[in-house]
PAFI-558056 format. One record per residue: residue number from 1; residue in one letter; chain; x, y, z of N, C-alpha, C in turn. Coordinates in steps of 0.001 Angstrom, whole numbers, plus 500000, padded with zeros to 6 digits. Example, Ala and Ser with C-alpha at 12.3 -4.5 7.8 and 13.67 -1.06 7.14 Angstrom:
# residues 2
+-------+------+------+--------+--------+--------+--------+--------+--------+--------+--------+--------+
! torba ! guke ! zalo !   n_xx !   n_yy !   n_zz !  ca_xx !  ca_yy !  ca_zz !   c_xx !   c_yy !   c_zz !
+-------+------+------+--------+--------+--------+--------+--------+--------+--------+--------+--------+
!     1 !    a !    A ! 513190 ! 494310 ! 507800 ! 512300 ! 495500 ! 507800 ! 513200 ! 496700 ! 507800 !
!     2 !    s !    A ! 512850 ! 497750 ! 507080 ! 513670 ! 498940 ! 507140 ! 512900 ! 500030 ! 507870 !
+-------+------+------+--------+--------+--------+--------+--------+--------+--------+--------+--------+
//
This chain:
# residues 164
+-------+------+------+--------+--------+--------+--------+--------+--------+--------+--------+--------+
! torba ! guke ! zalo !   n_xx !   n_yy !   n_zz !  ca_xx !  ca_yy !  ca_zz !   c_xx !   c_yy !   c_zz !
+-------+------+------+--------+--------+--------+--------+--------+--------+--------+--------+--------+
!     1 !    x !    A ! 379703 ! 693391 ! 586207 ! 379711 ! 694532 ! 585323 ! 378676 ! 694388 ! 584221 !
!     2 !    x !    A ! 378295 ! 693259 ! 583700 ! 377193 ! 692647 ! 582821 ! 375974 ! 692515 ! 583291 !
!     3 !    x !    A ! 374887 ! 693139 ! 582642 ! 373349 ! 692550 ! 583260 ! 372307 ! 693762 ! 582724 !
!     4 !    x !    A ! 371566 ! 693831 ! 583010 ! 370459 ! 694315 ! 582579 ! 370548 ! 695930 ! 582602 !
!     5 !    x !    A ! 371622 ! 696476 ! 583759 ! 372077 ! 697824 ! 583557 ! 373240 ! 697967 ! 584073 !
!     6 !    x !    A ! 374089 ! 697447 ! 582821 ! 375924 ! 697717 ! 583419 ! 375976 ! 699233 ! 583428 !
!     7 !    x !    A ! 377032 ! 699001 ! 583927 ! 378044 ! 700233 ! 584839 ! 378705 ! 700636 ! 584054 !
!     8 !    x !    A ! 378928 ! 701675 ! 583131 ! 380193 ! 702210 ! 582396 ! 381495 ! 701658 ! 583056 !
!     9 !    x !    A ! 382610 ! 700596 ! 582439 ! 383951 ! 700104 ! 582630 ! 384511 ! 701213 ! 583359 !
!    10 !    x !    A ! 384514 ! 702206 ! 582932 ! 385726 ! 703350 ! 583575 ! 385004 ! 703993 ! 584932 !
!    11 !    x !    A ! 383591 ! 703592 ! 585327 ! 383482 ! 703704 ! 586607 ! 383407 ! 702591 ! 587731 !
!    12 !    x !    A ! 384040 ! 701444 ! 586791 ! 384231 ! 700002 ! 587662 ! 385611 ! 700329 ! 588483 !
!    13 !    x !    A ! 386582 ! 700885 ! 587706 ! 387582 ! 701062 ! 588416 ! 388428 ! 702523 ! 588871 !
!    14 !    x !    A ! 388777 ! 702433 ! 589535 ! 389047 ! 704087 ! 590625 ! 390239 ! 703964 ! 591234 !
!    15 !    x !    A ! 391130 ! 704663 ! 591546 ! 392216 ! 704904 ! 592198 ! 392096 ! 703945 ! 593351 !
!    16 !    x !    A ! 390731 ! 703790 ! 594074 ! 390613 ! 702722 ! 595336 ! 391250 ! 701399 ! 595287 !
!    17 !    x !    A ! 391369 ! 700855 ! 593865 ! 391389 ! 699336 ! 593505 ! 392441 ! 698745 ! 593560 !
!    18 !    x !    A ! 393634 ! 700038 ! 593338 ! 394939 ! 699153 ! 593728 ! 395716 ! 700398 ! 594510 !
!    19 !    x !    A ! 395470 ! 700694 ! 595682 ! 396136 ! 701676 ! 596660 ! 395569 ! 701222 ! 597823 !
!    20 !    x !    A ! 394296 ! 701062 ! 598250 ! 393983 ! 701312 ! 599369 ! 392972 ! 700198 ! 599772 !
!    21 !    x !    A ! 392479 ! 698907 ! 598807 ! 391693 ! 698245 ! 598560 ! 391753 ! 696551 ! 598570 !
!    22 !    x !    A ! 391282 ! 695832 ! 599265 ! 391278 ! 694264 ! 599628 ! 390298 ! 693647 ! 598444 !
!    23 !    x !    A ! 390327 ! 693249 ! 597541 ! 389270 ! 692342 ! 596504 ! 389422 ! 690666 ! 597344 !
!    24 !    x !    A ! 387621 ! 690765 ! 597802 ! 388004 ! 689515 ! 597836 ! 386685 ! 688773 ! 596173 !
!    25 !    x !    A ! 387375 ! 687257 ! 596161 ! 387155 ! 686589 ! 595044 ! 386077 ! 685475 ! 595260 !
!    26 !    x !    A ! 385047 ! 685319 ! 594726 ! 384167 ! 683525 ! 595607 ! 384518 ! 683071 ! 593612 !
!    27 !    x !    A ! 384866 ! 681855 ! 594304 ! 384877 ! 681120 ! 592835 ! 384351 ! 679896 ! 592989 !
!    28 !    x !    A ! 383703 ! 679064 ! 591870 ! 383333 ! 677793 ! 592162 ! 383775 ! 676856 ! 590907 !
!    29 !    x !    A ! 384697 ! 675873 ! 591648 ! 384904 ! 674990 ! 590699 ! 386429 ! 675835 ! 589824 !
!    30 !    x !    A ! 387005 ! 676188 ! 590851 ! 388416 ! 677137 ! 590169 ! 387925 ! 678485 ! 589471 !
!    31 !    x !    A ! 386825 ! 678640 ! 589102 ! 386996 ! 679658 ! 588017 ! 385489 ! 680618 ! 589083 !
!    32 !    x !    A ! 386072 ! 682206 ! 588657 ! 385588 ! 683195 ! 589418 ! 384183 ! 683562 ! 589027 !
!    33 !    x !    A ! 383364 ! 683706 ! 590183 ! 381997 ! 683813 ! 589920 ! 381379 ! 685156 ! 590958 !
!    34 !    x !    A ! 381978 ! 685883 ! 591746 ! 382086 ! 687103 ! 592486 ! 383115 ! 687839 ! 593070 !
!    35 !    x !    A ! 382388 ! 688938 ! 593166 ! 383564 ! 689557 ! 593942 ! 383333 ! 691031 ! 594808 !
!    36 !    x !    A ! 384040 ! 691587 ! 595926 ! 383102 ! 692447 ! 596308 ! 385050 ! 693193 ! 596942 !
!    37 !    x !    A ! 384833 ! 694619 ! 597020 ! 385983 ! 695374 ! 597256 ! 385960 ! 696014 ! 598654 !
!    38 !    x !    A ! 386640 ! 695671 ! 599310 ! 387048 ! 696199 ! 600826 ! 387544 ! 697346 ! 600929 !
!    39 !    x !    A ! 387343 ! 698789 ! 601720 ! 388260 ! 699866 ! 601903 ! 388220 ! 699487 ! 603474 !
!    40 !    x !    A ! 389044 ! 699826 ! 603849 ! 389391 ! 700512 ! 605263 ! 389544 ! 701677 ! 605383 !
!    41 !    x !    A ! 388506 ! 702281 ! 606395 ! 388690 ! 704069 ! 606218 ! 388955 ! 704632 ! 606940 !
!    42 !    x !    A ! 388894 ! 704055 ! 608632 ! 390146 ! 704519 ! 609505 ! 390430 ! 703208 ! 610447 !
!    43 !    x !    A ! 390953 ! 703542 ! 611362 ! 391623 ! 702119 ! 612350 ! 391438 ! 702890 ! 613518 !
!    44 !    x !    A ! 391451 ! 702307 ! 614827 ! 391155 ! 702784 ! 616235 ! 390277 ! 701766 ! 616710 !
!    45 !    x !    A ! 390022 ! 702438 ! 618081 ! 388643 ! 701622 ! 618833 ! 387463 ! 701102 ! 618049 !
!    46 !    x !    A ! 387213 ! 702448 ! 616844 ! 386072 ! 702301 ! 616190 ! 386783 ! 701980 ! 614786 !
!    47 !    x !    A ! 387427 ! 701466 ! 614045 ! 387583 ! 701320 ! 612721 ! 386581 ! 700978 ! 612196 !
!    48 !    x !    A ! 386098 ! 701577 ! 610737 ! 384765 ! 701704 ! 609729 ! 385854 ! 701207 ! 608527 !
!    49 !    x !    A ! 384585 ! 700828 ! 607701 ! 385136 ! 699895 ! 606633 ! 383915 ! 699988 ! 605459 !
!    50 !    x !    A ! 384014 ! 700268 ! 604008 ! 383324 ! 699882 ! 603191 ! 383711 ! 698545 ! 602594 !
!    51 !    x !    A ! 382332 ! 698059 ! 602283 ! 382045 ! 696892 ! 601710 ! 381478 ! 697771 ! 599499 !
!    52 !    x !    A ! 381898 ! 697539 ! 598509 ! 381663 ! 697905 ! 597680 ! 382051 ! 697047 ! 596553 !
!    53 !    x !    A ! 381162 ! 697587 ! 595484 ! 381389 ! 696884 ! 594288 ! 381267 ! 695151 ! 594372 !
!    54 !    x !    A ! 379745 ! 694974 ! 594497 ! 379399 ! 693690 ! 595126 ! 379311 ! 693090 ! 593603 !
!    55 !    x !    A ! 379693 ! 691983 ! 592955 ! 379260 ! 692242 ! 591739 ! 379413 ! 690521 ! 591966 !
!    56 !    x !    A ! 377914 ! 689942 ! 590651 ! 378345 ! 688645 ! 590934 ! 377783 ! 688267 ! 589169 !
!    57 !    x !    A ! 378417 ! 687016 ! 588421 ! 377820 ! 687262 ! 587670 ! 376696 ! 686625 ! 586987 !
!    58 !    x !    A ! 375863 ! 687317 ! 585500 ! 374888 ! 687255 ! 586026 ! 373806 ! 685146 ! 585911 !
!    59 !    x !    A ! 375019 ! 684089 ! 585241 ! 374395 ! 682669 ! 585887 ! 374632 ! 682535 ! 586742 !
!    60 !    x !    A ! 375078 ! 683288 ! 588037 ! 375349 ! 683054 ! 589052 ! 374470 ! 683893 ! 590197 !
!    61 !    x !    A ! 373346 ! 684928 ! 589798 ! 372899 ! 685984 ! 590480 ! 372028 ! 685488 ! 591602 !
!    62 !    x !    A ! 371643 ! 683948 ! 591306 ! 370309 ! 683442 ! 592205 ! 371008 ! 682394 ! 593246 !
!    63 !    x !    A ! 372459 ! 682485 ! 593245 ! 372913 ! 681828 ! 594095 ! 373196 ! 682339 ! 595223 !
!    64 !    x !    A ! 372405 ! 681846 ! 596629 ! 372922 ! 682336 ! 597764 ! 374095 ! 681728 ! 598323 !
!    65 !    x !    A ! 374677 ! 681176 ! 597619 ! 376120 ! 680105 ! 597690 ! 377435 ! 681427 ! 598207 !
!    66 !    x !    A ! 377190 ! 682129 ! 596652 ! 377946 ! 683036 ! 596066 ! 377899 ! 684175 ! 597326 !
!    67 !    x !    A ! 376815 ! 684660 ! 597331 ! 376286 ! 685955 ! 598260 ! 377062 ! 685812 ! 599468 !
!    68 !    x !    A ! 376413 ! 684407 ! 600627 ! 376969 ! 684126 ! 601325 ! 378780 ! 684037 ! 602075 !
!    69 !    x !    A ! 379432 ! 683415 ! 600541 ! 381148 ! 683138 ! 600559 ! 380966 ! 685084 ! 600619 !
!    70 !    x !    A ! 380770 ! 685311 ! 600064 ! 381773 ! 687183 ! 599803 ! 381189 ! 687942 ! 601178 !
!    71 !    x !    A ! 379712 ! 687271 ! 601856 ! 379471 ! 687850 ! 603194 ! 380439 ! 687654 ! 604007 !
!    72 !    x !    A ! 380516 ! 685910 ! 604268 ! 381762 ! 685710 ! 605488 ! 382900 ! 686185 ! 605429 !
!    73 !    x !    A ! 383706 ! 685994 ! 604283 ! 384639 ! 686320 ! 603989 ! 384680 ! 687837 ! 604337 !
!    74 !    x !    A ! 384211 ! 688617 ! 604263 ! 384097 ! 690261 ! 604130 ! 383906 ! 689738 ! 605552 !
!    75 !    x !    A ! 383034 ! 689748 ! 606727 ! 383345 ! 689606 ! 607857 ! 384448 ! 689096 ! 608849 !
!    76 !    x !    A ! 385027 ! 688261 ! 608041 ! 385977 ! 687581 ! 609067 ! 387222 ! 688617 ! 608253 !
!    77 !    x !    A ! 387491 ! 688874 ! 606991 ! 388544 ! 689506 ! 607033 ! 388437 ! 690965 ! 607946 !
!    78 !    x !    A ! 387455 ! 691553 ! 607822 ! 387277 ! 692826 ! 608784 ! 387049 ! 692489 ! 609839 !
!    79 !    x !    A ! 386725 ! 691814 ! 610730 ! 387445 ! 691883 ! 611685 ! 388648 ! 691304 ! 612482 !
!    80 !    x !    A ! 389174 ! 690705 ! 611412 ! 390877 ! 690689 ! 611365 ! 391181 ! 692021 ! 611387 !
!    81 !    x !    A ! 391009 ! 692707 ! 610712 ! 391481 ! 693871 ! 610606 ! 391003 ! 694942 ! 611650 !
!    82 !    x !    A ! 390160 ! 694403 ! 612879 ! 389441 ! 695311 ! 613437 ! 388290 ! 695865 ! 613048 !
!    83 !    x !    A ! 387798 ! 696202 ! 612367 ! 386645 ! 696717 ! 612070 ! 385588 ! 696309 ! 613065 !
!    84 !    x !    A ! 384579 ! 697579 ! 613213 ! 383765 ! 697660 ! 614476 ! 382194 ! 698014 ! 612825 !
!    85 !    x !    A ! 382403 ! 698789 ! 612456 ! 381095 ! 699106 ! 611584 ! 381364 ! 698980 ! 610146 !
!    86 !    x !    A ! 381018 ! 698744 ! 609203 ! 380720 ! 698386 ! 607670 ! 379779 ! 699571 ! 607220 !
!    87 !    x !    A ! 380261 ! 700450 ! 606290 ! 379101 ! 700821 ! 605516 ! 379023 ! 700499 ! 604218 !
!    88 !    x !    A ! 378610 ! 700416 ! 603330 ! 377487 ! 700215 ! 601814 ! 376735 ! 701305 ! 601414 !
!    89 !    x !    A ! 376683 ! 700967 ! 599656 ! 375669 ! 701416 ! 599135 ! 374653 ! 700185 ! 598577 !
!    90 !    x !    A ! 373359 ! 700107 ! 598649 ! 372368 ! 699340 ! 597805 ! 371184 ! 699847 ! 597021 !
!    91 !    x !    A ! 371297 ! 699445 ! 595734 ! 369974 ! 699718 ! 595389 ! 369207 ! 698547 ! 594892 !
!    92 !    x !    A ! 369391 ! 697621 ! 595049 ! 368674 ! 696591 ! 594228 ! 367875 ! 695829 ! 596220 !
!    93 !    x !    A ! 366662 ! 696082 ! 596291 ! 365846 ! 695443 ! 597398 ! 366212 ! 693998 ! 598226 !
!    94 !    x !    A ! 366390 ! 693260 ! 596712 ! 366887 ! 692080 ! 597138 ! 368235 ! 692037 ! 597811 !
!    95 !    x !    A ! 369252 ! 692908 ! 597635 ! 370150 ! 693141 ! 598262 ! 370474 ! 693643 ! 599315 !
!    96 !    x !    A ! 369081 ! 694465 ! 599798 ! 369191 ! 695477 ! 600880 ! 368587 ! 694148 ! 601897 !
!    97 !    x !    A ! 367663 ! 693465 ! 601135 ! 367070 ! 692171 ! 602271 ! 367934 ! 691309 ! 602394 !
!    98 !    x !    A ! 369172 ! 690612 ! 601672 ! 370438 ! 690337 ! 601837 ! 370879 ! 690220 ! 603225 !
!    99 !    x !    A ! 371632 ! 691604 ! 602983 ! 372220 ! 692278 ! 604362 ! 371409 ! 691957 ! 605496 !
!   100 !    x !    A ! 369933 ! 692781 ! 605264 ! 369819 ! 692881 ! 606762 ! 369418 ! 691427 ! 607305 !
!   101 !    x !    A ! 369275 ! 690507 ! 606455 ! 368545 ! 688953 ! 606843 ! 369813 ! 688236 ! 607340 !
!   102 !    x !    A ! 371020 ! 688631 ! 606701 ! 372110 ! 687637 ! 606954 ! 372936 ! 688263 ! 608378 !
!   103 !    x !    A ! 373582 ! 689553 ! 607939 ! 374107 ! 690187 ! 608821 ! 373792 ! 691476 ! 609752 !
!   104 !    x !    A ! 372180 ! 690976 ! 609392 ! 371457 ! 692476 ! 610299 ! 371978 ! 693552 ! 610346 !
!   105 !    x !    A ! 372071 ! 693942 ! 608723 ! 372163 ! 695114 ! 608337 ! 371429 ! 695924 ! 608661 !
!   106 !    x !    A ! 371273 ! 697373 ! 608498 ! 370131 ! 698480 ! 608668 ! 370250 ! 699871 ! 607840 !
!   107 !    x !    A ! 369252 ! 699788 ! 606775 ! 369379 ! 700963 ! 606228 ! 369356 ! 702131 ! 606848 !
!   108 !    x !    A ! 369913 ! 703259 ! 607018 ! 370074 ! 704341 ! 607877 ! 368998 ! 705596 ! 606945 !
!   109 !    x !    A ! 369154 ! 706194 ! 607860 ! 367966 ! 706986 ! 607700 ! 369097 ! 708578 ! 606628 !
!   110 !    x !    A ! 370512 ! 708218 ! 606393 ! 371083 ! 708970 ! 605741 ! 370351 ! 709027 ! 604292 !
!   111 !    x !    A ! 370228 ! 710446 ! 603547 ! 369230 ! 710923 ! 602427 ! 370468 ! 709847 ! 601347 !
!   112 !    x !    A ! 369533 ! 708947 ! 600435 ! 370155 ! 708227 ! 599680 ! 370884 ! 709052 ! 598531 !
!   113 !    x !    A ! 371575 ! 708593 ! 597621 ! 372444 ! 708925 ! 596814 ! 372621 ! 708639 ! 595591 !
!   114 !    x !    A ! 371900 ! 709857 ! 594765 ! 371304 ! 709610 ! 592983 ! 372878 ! 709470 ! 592457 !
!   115 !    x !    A ! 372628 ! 708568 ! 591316 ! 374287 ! 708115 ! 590659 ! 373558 ! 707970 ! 589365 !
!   116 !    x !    A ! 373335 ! 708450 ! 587860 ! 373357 ! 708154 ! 586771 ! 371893 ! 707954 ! 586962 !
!   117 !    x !    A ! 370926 ! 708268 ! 587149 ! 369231 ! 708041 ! 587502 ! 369328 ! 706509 ! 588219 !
!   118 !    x !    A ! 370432 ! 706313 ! 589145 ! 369925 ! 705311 ! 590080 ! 369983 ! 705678 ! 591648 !
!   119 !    x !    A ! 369118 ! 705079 ! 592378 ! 369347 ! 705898 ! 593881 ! 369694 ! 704449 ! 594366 !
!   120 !    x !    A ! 370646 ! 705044 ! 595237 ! 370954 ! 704094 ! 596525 ! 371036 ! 704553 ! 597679 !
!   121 !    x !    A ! 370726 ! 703471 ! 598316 ! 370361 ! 703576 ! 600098 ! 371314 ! 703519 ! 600850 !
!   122 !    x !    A ! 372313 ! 703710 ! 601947 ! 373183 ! 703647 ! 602682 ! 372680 ! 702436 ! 603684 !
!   123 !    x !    A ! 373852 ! 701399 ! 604060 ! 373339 ! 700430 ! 604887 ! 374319 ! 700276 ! 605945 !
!   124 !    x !    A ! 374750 ! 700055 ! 607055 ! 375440 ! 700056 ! 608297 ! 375477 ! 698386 ! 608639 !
!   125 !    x !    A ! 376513 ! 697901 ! 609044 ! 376401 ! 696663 ! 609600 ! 377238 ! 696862 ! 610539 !
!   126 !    x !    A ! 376820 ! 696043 ! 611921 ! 378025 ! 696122 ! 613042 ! 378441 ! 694649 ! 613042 !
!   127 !    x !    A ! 379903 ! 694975 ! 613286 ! 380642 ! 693977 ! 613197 ! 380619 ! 693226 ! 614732 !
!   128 !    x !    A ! 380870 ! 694358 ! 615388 ! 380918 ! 693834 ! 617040 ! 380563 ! 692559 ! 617906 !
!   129 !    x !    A ! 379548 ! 692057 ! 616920 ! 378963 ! 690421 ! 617425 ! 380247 ! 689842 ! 617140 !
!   130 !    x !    A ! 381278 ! 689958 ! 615586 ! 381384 ! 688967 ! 615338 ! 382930 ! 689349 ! 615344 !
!   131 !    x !    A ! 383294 ! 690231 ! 616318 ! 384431 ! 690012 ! 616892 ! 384896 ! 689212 ! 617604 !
!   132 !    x !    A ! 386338 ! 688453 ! 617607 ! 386866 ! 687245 ! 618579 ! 386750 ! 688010 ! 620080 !
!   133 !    x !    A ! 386608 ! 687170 ! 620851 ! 386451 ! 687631 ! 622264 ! 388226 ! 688186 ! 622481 !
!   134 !    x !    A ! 389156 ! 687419 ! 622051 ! 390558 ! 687578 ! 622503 ! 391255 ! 688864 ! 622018 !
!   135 !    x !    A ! 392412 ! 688887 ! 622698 ! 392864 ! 690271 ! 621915 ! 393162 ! 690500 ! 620513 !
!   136 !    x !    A ! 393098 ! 691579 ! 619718 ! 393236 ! 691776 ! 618809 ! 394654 ! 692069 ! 618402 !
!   137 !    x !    A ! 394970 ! 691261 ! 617349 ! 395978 ! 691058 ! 616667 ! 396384 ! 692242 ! 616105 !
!   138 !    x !    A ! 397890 ! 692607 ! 616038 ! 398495 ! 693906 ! 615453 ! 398724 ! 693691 ! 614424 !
!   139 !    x !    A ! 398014 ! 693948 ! 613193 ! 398358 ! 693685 ! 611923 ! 399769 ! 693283 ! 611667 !
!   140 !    x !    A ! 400435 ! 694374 ! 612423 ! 402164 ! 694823 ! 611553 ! 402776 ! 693155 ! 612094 !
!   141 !    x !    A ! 401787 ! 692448 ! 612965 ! 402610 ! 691459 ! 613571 ! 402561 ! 690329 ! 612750 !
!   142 !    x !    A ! 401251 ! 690279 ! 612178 ! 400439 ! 688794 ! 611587 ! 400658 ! 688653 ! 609765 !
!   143 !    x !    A ! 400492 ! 690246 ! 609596 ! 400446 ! 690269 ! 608094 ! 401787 ! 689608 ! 607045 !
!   144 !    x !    A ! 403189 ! 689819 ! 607493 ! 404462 ! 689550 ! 606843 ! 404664 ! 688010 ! 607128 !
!   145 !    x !    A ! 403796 ! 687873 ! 608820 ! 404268 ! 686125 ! 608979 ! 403483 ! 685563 ! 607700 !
!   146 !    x !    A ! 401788 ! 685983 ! 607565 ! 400633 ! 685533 ! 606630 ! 401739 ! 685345 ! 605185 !
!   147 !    x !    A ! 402077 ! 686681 ! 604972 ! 402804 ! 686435 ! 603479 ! 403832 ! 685792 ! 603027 !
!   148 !    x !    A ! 405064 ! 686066 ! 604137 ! 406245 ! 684992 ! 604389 ! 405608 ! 683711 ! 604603 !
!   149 !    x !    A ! 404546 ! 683426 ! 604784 ! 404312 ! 681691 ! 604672 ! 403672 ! 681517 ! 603476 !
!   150 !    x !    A ! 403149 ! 682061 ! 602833 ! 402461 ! 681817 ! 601104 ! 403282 ! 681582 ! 600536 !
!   151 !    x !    A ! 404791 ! 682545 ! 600624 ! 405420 ! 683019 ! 599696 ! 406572 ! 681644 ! 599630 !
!   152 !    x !    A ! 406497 ! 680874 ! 601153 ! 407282 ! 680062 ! 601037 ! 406553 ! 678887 ! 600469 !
!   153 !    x !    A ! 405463 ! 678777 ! 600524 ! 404491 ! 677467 ! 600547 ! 404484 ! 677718 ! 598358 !
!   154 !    x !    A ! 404518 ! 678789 ! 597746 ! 404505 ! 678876 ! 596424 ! 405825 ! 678548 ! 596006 !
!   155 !    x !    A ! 407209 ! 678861 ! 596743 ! 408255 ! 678331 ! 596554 ! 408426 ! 676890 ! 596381 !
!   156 !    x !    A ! 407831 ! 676618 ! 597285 ! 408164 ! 674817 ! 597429 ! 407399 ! 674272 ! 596605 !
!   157 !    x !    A ! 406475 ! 675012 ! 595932 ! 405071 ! 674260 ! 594513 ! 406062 ! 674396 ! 593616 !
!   158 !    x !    A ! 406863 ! 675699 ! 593612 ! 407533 ! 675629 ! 592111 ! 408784 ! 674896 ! 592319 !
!   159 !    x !    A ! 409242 ! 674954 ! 593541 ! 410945 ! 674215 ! 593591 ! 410137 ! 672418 ! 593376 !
!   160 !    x !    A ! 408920 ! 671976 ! 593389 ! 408206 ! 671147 ! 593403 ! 407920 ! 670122 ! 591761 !
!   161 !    x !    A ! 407635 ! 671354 ! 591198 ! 407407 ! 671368 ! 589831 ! 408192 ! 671311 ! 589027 !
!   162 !    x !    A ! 409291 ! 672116 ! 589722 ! 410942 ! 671900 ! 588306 ! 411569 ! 670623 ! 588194 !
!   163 !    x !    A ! 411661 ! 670259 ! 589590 ! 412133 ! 668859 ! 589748 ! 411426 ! 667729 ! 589516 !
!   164 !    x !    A ! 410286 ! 667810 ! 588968 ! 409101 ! 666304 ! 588179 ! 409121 ! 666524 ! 587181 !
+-------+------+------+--------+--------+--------+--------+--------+--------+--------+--------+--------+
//
């Protein structure tokens, strides 16, 4: 949100952020140094997915450490989730060379999109390489086991902690 041309606060956050929205976090050394926001925008054969609000901060901007963790991560969670295509917005070059260098992104030939005198480019990534060959997992099946095991594994830290 900090840097050479922040973002007005009240357009950092949107109804997306806690309804419909996955934040994932790259931190180094415990404490948070990026972060980038997941939508899912439909599910099927073809499920599409935005990647948004890439934000990293800014002693941390020249790290491809950082870039990298919030790439994989954004890949492997989408296609957990299925996802077949990714779209984006970019305007910063270095970012658009990002994408397409890491995950052979491709700016689309869609007319970009003025926001506050900044334009951004629309970028497409296919996920499809980096789908598991095996069948795909039914969310409704994986997600409650995923949480029912955190939820027990944080139990036993704190039933852990009372008793030392």
């Amino acid at each position: 949100m900090s840097g050479a041309e922040p973002e007005p606060y009240m357009e950092q956050f949107d109804g997306n952020d806690f309804s419909s929205a996955t934040h994932l976090v790259a931190s180094r050394k415990g404490v948070p140094v990026g972060s980038m926001r997941i939508r899912i925008l439909n599910c099927g054969e073809a499920a599409e997915a935005t990647w948004e609000k890439l934000s990293v901060l800014p002693g941390e901007r020249g790290s491809l450490a950082v870039l990298n963790a919030l790439a994989w991560g954004a890949v492997q969670y989408s296609a957990l989730k299925g996802v077949t295509t990714v779209w984006g917005l970019a305007r910063d070059p270095r970012v658009m060379k990002f994408w397409k260098r890491t995950l052979n992104g491709v700016v689309t030939d869609d007319p970009p999109i003025r926001y506050e005198d900044r334009e951004y480019v629309h970028i497409r990534v296919d996920l499809r390489p980096y789908a598991e060959t095996g069948p795909r997992v039914r969310l409704e099946e994986i997600e409650p086991d995923l949480f029912s095991r955190r939820m027990r594994a944080i139990a036993a830290q704190t039933e852990h902690r009372a008793v030392a």
